[in-house]
C-alpha positions in Angstrom: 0.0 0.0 0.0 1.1 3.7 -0.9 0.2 6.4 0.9 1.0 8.5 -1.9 -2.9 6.5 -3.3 -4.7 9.7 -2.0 -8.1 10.4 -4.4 -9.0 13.7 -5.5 -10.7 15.2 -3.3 -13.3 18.4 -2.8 -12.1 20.8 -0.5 -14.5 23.7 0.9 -13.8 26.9 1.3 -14.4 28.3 4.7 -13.4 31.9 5.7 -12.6 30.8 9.5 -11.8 26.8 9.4 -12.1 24.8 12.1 -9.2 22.5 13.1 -9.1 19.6 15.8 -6.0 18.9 17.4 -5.6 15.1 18.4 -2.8 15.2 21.3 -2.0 18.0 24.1 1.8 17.1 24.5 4.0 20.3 23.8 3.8 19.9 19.9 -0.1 19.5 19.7 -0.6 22.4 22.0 2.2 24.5 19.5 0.0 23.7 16.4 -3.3 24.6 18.2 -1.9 27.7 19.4 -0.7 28.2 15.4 -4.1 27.3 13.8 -5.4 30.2 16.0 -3.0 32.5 15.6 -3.7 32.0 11.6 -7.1 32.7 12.2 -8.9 29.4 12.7 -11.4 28.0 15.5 -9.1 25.8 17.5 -9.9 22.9 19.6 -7.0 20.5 21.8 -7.8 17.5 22.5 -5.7 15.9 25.4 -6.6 12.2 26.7 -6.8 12.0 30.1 -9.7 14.9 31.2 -8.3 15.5 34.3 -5.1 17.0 32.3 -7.5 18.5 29.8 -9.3 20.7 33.2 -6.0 21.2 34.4 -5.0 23.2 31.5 -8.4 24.5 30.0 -8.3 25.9 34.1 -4.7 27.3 34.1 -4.3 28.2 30.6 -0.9 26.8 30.4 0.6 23.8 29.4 3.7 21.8 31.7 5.4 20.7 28.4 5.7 24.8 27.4 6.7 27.1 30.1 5.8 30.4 30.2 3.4 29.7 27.1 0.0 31.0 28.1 -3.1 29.7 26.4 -5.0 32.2 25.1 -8.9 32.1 25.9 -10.4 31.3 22.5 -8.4 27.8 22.8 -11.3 25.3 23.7 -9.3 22.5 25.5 -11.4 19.1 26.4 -11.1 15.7 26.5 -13.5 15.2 24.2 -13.1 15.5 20.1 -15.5 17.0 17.8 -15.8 17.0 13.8 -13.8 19.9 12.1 -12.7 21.0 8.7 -8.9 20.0 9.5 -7.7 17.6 12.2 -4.1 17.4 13.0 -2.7 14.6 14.8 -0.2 15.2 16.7 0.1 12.3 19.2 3.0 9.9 18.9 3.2 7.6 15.4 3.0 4.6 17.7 -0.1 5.6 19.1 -2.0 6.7 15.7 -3.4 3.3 15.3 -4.9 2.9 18.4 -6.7 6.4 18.2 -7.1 6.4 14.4 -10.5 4.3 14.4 -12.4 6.9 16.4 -11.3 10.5 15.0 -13.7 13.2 14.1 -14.7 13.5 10.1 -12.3 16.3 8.6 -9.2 16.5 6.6 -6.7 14.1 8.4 -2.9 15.6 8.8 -0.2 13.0 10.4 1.5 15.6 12.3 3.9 12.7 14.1 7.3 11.3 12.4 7.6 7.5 12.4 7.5 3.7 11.0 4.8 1.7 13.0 6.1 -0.9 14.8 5.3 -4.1 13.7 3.7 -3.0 10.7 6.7 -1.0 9.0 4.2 1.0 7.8 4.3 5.5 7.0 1.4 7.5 9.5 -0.3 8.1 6.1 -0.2 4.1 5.3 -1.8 3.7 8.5 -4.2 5.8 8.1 -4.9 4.5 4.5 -5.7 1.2 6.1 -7.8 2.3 8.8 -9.5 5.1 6.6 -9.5 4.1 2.6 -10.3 6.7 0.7 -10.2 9.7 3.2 -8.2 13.0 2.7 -5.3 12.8 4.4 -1.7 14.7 4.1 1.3 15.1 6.4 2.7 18.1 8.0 6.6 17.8 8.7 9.8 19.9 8.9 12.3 21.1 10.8 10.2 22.7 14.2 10.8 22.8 17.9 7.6 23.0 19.8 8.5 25.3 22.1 9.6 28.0 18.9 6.8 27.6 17.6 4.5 28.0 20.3 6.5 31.2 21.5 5.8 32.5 17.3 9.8 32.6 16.3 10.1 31.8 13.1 10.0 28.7 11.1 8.7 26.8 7.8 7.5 23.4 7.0 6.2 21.5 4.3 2.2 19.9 3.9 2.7 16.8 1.8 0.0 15.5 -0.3 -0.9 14.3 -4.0 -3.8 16.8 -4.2 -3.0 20.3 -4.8 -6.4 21.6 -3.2 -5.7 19.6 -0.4 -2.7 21.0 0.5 -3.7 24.4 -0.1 -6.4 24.3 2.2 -4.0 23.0 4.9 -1.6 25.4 4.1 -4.5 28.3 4.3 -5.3 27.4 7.5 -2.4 27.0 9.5 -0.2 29.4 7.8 1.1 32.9 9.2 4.1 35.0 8.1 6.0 34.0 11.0 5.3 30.1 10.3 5.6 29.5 6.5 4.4 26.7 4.9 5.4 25.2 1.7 3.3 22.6 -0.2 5.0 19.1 -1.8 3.2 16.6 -3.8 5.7 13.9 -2.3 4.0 12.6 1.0 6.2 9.5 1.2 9.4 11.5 0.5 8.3 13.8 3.4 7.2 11.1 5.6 10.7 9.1 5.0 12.6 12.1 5.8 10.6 12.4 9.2 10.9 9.0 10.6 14.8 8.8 9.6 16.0 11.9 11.0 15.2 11.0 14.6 16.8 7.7 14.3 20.0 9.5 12.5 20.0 12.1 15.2 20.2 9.1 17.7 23.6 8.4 16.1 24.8 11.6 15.9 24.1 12.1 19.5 26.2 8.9 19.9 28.6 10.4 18.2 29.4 13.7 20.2 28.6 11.7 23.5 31.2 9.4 23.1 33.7 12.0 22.6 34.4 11.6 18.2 34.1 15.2 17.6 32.4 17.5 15.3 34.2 16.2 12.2 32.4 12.6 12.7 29.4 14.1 13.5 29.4 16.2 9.8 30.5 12.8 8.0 27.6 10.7 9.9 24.8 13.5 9.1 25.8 13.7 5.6 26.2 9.8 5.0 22.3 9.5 6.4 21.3 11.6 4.0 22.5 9.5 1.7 20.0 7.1 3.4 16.9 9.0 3.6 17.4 9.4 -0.1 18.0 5.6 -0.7 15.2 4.3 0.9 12.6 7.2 0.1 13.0 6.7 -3.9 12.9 2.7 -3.4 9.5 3.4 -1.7 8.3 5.6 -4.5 9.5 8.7 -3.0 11.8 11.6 -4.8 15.5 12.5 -3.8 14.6 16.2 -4.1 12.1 15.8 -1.3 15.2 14.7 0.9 16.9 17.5 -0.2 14.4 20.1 1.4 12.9 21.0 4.5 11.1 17.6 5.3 14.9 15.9 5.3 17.7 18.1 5.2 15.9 20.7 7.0 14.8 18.2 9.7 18.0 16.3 9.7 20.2 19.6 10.7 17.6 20.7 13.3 17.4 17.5 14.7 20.9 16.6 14.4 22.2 20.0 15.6 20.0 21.3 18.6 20.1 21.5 22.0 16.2 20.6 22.3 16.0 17.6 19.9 15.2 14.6 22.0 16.7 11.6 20.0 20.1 13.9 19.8 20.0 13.9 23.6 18.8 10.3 23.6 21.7 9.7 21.6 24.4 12.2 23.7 23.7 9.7 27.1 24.0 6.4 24.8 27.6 8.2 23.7 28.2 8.7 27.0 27.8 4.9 28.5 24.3 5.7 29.9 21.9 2.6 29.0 18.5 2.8 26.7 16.0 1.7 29.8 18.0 4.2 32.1 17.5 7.2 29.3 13.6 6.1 28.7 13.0 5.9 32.6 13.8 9.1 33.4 12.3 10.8 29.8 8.1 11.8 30.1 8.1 12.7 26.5 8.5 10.2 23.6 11.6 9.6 21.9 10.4 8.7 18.4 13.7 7.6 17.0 14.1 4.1 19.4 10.8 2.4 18.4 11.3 3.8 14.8 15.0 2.9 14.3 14.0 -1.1 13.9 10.9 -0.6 12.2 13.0 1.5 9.5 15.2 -1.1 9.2 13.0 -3.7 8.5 10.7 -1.7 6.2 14.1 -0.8 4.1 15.0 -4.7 4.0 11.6 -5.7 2.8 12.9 -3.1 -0.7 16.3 -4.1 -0.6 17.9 -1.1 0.6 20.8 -1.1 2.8 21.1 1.9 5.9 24.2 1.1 7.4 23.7 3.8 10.0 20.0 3.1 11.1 20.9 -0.9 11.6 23.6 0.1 13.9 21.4 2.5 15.9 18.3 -0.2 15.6 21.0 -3.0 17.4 22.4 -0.8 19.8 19.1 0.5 21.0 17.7 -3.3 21.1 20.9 -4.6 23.0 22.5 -6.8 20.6 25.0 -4.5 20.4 27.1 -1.7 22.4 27.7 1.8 21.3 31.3 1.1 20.6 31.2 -1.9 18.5 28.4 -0.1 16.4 30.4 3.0 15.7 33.6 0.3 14.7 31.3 -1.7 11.9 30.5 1.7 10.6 34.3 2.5 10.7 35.4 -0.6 8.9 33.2 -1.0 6.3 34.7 -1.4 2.6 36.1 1.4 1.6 33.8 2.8 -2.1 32.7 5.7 -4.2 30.7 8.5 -2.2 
């Protein structure tokens, strides 16, 4: 299945759209508070309702200090329909909410391969959904930026142009631009693999390698992302923009990415359940990094890099024998 197989579909025009925000962690409450700044009714939906009272009370969220909620942000525990609904809970938990979301157009707003499955958010929701509008939302964004307004750009991913321009209309702002891409499975490769390359390059810095691995591991995944994103009937250019490169650096680079961090404490001789214990948030890139791997197998492509991050994060293998199988492979052509 391809979640590039979107149908045509009829988009209305609305002057004030409504969006529905699936998942009240720090990067849901960042794209509701971005849907109303753009000018859109806004609704956040967190799970447990005591959470949801807790922050429809205090207008703030834990995740985003010194963010305050402004009033015309309807937080609840409970969903309703809406012209756009962006899911921005975890991509190992879209399956198990996915049955039961509100009619609108569907936007995977999480990065990751399903576990078990191998399969893209927008292949999930395929199966779950056949036939419904759905497109992706990805790019190189810290929560906490964006919920604070600093500046940023991303792309909307999917095969129907009037689809992605009426995502695009309704969460874009000059401070938060949006760029449209006709490559969903591109965009969607580029999300999953960063975090599990960041993981590496985290590894990397931890263990004390320096800046000049770090640069050669970044740009070797890359080479990765494009790989496995054109055997799945993706484009290279897609890598090459803000969906992979873009995400890559950002992720790769910053301070606040959590599978860099992840990454920095396995470089450092820290172990994966020690990391995970002490983490509330989820750390996309360990339950994606096998699921990746497998999912490139199944096409015949070969990531050097995410296999040595998908051993080391399920044991079979330690930090330092991963980064010495990269080492000594055969030397080759760029």
């Amino acid at each position: 299945m391809s979640s590039a197989q979107v149908p045509a579909v009829q988009v209305p025009t609305v002057q004030a759209p409504t969006v529905q925000v699936i998942g009240a962690g720090a990067w849901g409450t960042a794209l509701a508070l971005q849907a109303l700044k753009a000018g859109a009714q806004v609704r956040l939906w967190a799970r447990d309702p005591t959470r949801a009272a807790a922050m429809a009370q205090s207008r703030a969220n834990p995740h985003l200090p010194g963010v305050a909620l402004p009033p015309a942000l309807a937080v609840s525990s409970v969903w309703a329909p809406a012209d756009i609904v962006l899911l921005a809970m975890p991509a190992q938990a879209l399956r198990r909410l996915a049955p039961t979301l509100p009619p609108g157009i569907l936007v995977a707003c999480c990065k990751g391969v399903e576990a078990g499955s191998h399969l893209l958010p927008l292949e999930v929701l395929a199966q779950i959904h056949p036939g419904r509008a759905a497109a992706v939302l990805t790019g190189p964004n810290f929560a906490a930026e964006i919920a604070r307004g600093l500046p940023a750009a991303a792309v909307v991913a999917a095969t129907d142009p009037a689809l992605r321009e009426a995502v695009m209309t309704a969460l874009a702002t000059p401070d938060f631009r949006l760029y449209g891409n006709a490559d969903p499975i591109g965009a969607q490769v580029g999300g999953a693999a960063k975090n599990v390359v960041a993981i590496a390059a985290g590894a990397v810095i931890g263990a004390g390698l320096g800046e000049n691995a770090r640069a050669a591991l970044v740009t070797r995944g890359v080479a990765e992302l494009a790989r496995l994103a054109v055997a799945l009937g993706g484009q290279a250019e897609t890598v090459a923009g803000l969906s992979g490169v873009g995400d890559l650096l950002l992720t790769c680079t910053g301070a606040g990415s959590r599978n860099f961090s992840f990454g920095l404490a396995l470089g450092q001789g820290r172990g994966v359940a020690e990391i995970l214990a002490g983490r509330e948030s989820v750390t996309e890139g360990v339950a994606t990094a096998p699921a990746l791997v497998a999912r490139a197998h199944a096409v015949g492509v070969e990531l050097p890099i995410a296999a040595a991050v998908a051993g080391v994060v399920e044991g079979r293998i330690s930090v330092a024998a991963a980064i010495h199988q990269l080492l000594a492979r055969p030397l080759r052509d760029e």
